[in-house]
C-alpha positions, 0 to 999 in steps of 0.5 A: 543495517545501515540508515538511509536518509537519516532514518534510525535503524530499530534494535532489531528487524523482524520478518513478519511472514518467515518468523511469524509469531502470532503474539509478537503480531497481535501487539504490533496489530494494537499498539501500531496498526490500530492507532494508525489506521481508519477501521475501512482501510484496515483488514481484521487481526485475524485476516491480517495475521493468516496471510502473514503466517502464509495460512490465509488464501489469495496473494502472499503478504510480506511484512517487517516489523522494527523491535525496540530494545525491550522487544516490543513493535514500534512499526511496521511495513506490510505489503502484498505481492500479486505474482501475475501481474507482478505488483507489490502493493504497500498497504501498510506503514505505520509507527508506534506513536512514541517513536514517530519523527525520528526517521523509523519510518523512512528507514522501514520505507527503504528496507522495504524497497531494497528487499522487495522490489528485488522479489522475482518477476517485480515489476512495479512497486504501488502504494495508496496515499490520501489525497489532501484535496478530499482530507481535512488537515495536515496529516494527508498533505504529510504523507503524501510528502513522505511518499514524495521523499522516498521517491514515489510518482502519482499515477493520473488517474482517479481511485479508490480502495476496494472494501476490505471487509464485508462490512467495511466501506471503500475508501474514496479519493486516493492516490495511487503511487508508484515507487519503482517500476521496472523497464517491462513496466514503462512506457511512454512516460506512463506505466502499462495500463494493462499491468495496472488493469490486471493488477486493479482487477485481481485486488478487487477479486480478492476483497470484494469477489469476482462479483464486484468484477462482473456488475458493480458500477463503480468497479467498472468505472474505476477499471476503465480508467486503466483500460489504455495502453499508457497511465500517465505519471507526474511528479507527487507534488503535482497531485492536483493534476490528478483528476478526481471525479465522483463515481457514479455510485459510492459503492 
């Protein structure tokens, strides 16, 4: 394994849907995810761990978790693979708190993209990030340049994380990232705003239901901002020129 960037390899390297094990993931699930994440911007244990096991309905969901040398999880990287519009979102990065700023995050970062933008008919690898004009402290401004150091781009366009649960909340004013894209992906500087469209819509009828598609405001407000040819991209560290409007109803 070797260790880019000065990430420190884990003891070992799980992969969470080929060797799916519902205990090692219900550990990961407390001890790494939980600590990690807002309750909205977190699917449940159970929804999680189906897609993982490939038992769940809709996109396939890969994940690797790092094992420490006594076997238990320090951290892991689930994403979610949209086969028609070939996006690979990243929806989860996360490190167990005792083993944070040692490099095992960046080094889970690269695995993952060596492995699975090679994934065939990939053409665009995503992730969702906090904007720091709209979350109070340091930890947003982090991530954004964790995201920046592992060589992601902005797309500029406002976005919002679809409700993950029928009783969770949409997760307004993030970011939209793009770590790879492939040449099919690209144009004009930007990326296809027809991939990104397709992909928008497929990720909302999965958490929230053709419905949202067809009636809800905010949803239609949020896909018209895809509806060009081109989505411009700029620099991460220039995500105050991403507009950020409100959308005309919280959802």
């Amino acid at each position: 394994m070797s260790s880019p960037r000065g990430g420190r390899p884990p003891a070992r390297l799980v992969d969470l849907h080929r060797d799916f094990d519902r205990g090692f993931f219900g550990r990961l699930y407390a001890t790494v995810l939980v600590p990690s994440f807002p309750p909205d911007e977190l699917e449940s244990e159970a929804v999680l761990g189906q897609a993982l096991a490939g038992a769940g309905e809709g996109p396939e969901t890969m994940g690797l978790a790092a094992v420490d040398a006594v076997g238990e999880p320090a951290g892991t990287i689930i994403s979610t693979w949209y086969r028609e519009p070939g996006v690979l979102l990243l929806g989860y990065l996360a490190v167990r708190a005792d083993d944070r700023g040692q490099g095992l995050g960046s080094w889970l970062m690269h695995e993952a993209l060596d492995r699975w933008s090679s994934v065939p008919g990939c053409a665009l690898v995503l992730g969702e990030v906090e904007d720091p004009r709209h979350f109070a402290g340091p930890a947003a401004e982090r991530r954004v340049e964790f995201h920046a150091r592992a060589g992601a781009e902005v797309l500029a366009a406002p976005y919002f994380q679809p409700r993950l649960r029928p009783e969770a909340q949409r997760v307004h004013h993030l970011l939209l990232t793009v770590f790879w894209s492939a040449p099919q992906a690209r144009r004009n500087g930007g990326i296809d705003g027809g991939r990104l469209r397709h992909f928008l819509a497929q990720y909302v009828a999965v958490t929230e239901g053709t419905a949202a598609l067809e009636s809800d405001p905010a949803i239609g407000w949020l896909l018209g901002f895809y509806g060009t040819d081109v989505v411009p991209l700029v620099p991460l560290a220039r995500f105050g020129d991403v507009p950020h409007p409100e959308p005309p109803t919280a959802g």
